[in-house]
N, C-alpha and C positions, 0 to 999 in steps of 0.2 A: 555326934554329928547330926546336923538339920535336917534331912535328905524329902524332896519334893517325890512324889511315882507321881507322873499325870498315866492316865491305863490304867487305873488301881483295883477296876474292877473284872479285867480281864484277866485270863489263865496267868501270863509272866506276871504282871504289876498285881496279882493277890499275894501269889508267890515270896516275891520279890518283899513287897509291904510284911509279910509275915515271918520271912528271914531277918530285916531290920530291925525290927521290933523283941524278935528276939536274939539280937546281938546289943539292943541295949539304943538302940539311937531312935530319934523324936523324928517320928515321920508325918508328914502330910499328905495324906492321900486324894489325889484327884479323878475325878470321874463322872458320869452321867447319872451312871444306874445307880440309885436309891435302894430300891431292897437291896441289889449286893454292897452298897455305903454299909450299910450294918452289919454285914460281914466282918469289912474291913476294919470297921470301928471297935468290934467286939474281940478286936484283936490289938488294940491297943493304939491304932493309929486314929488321927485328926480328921476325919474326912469331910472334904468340900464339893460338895455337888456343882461342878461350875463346868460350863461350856471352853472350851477354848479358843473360841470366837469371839469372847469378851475381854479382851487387849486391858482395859482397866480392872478388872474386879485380877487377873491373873498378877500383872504389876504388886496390885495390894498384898496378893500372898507369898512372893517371890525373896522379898528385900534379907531376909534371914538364913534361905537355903546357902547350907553349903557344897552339897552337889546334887543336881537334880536329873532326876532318870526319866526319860522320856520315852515310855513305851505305850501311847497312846498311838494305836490309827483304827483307821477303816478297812478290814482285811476279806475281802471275800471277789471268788471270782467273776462274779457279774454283780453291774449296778451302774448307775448313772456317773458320767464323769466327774458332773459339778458335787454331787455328795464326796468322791474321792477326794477332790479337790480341795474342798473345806477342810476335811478332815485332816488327810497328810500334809499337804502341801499349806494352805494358812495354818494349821493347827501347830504345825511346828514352826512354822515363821512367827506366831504371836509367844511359843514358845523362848524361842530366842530372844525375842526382844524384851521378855520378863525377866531374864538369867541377870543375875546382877557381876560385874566385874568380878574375874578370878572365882567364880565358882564352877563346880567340875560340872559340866555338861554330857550325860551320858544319853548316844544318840542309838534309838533301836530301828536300823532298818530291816533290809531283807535281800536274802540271795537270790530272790523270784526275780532280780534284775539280771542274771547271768544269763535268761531259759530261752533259750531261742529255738524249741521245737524239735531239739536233734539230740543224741546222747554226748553228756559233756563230763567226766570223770577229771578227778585231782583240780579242780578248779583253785586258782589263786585270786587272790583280791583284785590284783591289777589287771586280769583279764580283760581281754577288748568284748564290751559289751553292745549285743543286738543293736543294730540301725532305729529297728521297730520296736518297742515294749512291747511285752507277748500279752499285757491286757492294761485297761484304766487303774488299777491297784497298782500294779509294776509303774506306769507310767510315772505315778505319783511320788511313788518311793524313791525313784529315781529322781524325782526334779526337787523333795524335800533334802536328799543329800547335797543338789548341787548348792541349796540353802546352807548348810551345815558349811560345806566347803569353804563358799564366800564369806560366812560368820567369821568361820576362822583368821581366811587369808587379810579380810578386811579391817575384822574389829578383835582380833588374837582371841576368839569364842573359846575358852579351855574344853574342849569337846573331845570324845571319844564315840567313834561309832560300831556298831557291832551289829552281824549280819547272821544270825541265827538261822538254822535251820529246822524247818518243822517241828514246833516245840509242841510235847504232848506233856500230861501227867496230869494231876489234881486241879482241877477248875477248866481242862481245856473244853470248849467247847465247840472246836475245829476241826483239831484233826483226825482225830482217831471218833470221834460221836459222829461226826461225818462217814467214815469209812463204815461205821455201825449200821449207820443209819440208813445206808444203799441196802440192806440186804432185803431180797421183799421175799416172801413166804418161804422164808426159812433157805433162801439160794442168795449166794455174794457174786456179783458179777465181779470178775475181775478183767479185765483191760491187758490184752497182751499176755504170755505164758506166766506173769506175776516175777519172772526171774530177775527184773530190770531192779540193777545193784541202786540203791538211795541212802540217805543220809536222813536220821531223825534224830533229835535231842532233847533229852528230859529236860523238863523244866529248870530244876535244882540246880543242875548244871550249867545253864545260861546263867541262873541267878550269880551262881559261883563266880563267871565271865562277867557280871554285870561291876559284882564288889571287885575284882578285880582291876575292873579299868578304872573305878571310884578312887583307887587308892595308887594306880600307876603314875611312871614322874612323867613331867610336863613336857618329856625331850619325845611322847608318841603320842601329843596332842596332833588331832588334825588326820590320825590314819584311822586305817577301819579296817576289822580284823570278823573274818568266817569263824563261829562257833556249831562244833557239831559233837554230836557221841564219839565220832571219830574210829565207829564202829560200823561199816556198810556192810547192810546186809541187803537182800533179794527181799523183795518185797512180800512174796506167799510165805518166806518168814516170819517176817516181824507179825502176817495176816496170822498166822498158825496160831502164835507162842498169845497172840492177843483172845485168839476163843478159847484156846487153852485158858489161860488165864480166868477168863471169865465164865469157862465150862458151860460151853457154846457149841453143839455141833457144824461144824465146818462144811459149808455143801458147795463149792465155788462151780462155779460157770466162768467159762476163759471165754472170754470175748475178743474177738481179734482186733488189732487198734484203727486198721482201718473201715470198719464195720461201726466203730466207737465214735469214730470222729465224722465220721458222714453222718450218723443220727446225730450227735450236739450241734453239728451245722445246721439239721432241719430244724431242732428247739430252738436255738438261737435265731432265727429266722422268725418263729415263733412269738417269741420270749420280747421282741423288740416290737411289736406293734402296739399303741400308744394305751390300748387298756391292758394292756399287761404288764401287771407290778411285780411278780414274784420271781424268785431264780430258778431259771431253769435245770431235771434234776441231774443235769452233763450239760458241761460246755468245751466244748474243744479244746481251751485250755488244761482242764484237769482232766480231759481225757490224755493228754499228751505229758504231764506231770505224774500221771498214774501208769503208766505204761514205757515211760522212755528212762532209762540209770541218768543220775544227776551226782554226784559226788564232790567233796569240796576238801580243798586242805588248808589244812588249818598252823602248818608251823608258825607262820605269826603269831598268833595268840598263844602257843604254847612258848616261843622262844621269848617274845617281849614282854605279854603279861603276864604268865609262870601258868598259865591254861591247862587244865589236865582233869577230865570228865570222875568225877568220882563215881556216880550211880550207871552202871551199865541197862543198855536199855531190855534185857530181862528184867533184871530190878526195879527197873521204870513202869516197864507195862504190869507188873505184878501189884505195885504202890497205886496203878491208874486203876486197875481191878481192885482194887478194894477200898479206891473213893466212890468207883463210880457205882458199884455193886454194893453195898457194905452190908455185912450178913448182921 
């Protein structure tokens, strides 16, 4: 099989690119970053340095794919609209219009379109979602699916979309190196008693979701289906078993949420005056993602695409401790 990754140098689409390649199929890999291109190439895939903003050079590489995985954005909680905007919203519209007839279109968005700031447990797809996007990232991901939709409805896009949750493990460079990366002399702030039940999923495991919708029949073209470990746990869990892991001592500070969220209000206040480039280090939003249970169900993808988590996420975070640390 032909198979396009555009994201090829981020955590899923490395992932992703290195399960292909060893299942035997000719990949082309897409992306910005150059040193990680050599990554990807040293693993057997094609890789093309190309923007997705260039509608022509995309067309050129397209005509041969026979399903192309679309796990290319712009993810992070603060930053200017119109970067999100290129990124999600054109980058998948110039995407679509490179997908040549009858090739399986695999669409990666995100459940960060359900979060409306309040605790939301067994979530379904069809959930009636927020009035308001809870930021410019959500917004975006939200108006690139209603892309996806109308592909579909309009020009029969063979599209699959899949709404992954927090995906951590080898190459991630978000979630859990973020969580890391809060801890300042040797204390983790944690946001709220840490008990708030969440939802995180190994990478391998989306992958698994990914070839699975590659190969699903044509009659669950057009839906979109939640993948998670399918395993909630408390958050000062998954905190624990991860310094564990990494043989880390553990020294948290509970921070109360509303104590969290009135300081990302004053940053963010901050953070938005015109010489200031950088993200602030709380913004409201992940204060409120790090402190409130978010949970999602997943029997669609287990019922229609045969979905079923093989790496439990001890096993997950034990694999991310010995990429990230390697003795």
């Amino acid at each position: 099989m032909v198979c396009i990754v555009s994201g090829a140098t981020g955590c899923l689409g490395l992932n992703l690119t290195q399960r292909l390649i060893k299942e035997g199929h000719e990949v082309i890999a897409l992306g910005r970053n150059e040193i990680l291109g050599t990554i990807v190439s040293k693993m057997g895939a094609h890789f093309i340095a190309v923007d997705l903003h260039d509608k022509n050079q995309l067309k050129k590489i397209t005509p041969k794919a026979q399903t192309i995985f679309h796990c290319a954005a712009l993810s992070s909680p603060w930053g200017r609209y119109k970067d999100f905007y290129a990124a999600n919203v054109l980058g998948t519209q110039h995407m679509i219009e490179a997908t040549p007839e009858a090739t399986r279109f695999i669409h990666v968005s995100s459940p960060s379109i359900y979060f409306n700031f309040t605790e939301q447990h067994n979530i379904k797809e069809d959930a009636a979602l927020p009035k308001k996007p809870a930021n410019f990232y959500v917004k975006t991901k939200l108006l690139a699916e209603h892309l996806i939709d109308k592909a579909h409805r309009e020009k029969n896009l063979n599209v699959i979309t899949l709404r992954p949750r927090a995906i951590f493990g080898p190459f991630d460079r978000a979630i859990l190196p973020r969580l890391l990366q809060s801890e300042h002399h040797g204390i983790l702030p944690i946001i709220g008693k840490g008990t708030n039940l969440i939802d995180i999923t190994y990478v391998e495991n989306v992958v698994d979701s990914l070839l699975l919708a590659a190969k699903a029949s044509t009659q669950f073209c057009g839906k979109k289906y939640n993948i998670t470990n399918d395993e909630p746990q408390p958050l000062i869990s998954i905190i624990t078993d991860l310094f564990a892991a990494l043989q880390k001592p553990l020294k948290p500070k509970f921070v109360p949420y509303h104590v969290a969220k009135a300081y990302a209000a004053c940053l963010e206040k901050i953070y938005r005056l015109p010489f200031m480039h950088k993200e602030p280090r709380l913004t409201q939003y992940s204060a409120a993602v790090l402190s409130l249970g978010q949970t999602l169900n997943i029997d669609a993808a287990k019922n229609e695409l045969g979905y079923h988590p093989q790496i439990s996420i001890a096993q997950g975070i034990e694999r991310f401790a010995q990429w990230y640390q390697p003795s």
